[in-house]
N, C-alpha and C positions, 0 to 999 in steps of 0.2 A: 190638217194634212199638208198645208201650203208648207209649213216648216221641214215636213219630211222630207219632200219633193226638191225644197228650197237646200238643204244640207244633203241629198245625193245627189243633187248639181253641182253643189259647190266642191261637194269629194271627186266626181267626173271630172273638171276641169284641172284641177290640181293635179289628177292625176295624169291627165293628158299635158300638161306644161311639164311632168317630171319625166313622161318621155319624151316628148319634144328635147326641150332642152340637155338632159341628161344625153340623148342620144347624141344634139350636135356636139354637147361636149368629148363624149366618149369619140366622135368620128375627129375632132381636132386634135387627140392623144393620139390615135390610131390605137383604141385598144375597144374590141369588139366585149371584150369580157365586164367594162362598165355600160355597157349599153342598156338601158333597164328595157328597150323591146325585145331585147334578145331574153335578155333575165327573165322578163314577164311571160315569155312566148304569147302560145295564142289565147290561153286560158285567162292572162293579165289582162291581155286587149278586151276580150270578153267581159271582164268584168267592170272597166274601165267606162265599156260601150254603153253596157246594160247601166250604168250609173245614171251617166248621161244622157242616155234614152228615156232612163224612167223620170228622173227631174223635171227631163224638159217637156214629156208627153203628159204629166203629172201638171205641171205650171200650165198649160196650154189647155187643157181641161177643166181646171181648175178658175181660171181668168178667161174663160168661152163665153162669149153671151148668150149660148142657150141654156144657161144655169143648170149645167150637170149636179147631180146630189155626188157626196163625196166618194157613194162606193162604184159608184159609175168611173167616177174620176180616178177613183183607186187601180179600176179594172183596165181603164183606157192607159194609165202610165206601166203597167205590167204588160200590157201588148206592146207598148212604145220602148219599154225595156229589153223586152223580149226579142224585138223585132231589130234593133239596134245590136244584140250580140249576136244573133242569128248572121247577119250583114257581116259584121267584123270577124267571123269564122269562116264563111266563103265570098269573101270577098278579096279578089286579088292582092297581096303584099306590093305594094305600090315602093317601099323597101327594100326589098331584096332582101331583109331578115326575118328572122324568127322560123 
C-alpha cells in the first residue's frame, strides 16, 4: 500500500505546483481564463486536497511506530483524505477565486 499512498502523493503535489504556478503565470498575462483555480474550481481543489490528504495520512500510518496493519492504515489515509477535502471546500479562498 506504501506505493499507493506514495503515487497519490506524488499526483497531489504535481497537482498543486500546476496551480500554483499556472495561476502565477495566468496572473502575469492578466488573463483569468488560464487560471487552472478558476478552471478547477472548488471540485479540482477537492480533489487535489483529498490526494494529498490521503498520501500523506496513508505514509504517516503506514511508517508509525505503533505498527498499524495495512487496513487500519488504509482506513486512517481515507479519514486523512477525507478530512483534507472536507477543509478545502469550507475553508476561506485565501484567493479571491474560484
Amino acid at each position: 500500500m506504501v506505493k499507493v499512498y506514495s503515487v497519490s502523493l506524488v499526483l497531489g503535489i504535481v497537482g498543486l505546483l500546476v496551480v500554483i504556478l499556472g495561476g502565477a503565470f495566468a496572473e502575469n498575462l492578466r488573463r483569468d481564463d488560464l487560471d487552472p483555480n478558476v478552471k478547477a474550481g472548488v471540485g479540482g481543489r477537492m480533489i487535489i486536497a483529498a490526494l494529498v490528504g490521503f498520501g500523506m495520512a496513508g505514509m504517516s500510518a503506514e511508517f508509525a511506530p505503533l505498527g498499524f496493519e495495512w487496513g487500519v492504515s488504509l482506513v486512517l489515509a481515507i479519514v486523512g483524505g477525507s478530512a483534507a477535502a472536507t477543509w478545502t471546500r469550507y475553508a476561506p479562498d485565501a484567493g479571491g477565486s474560484g
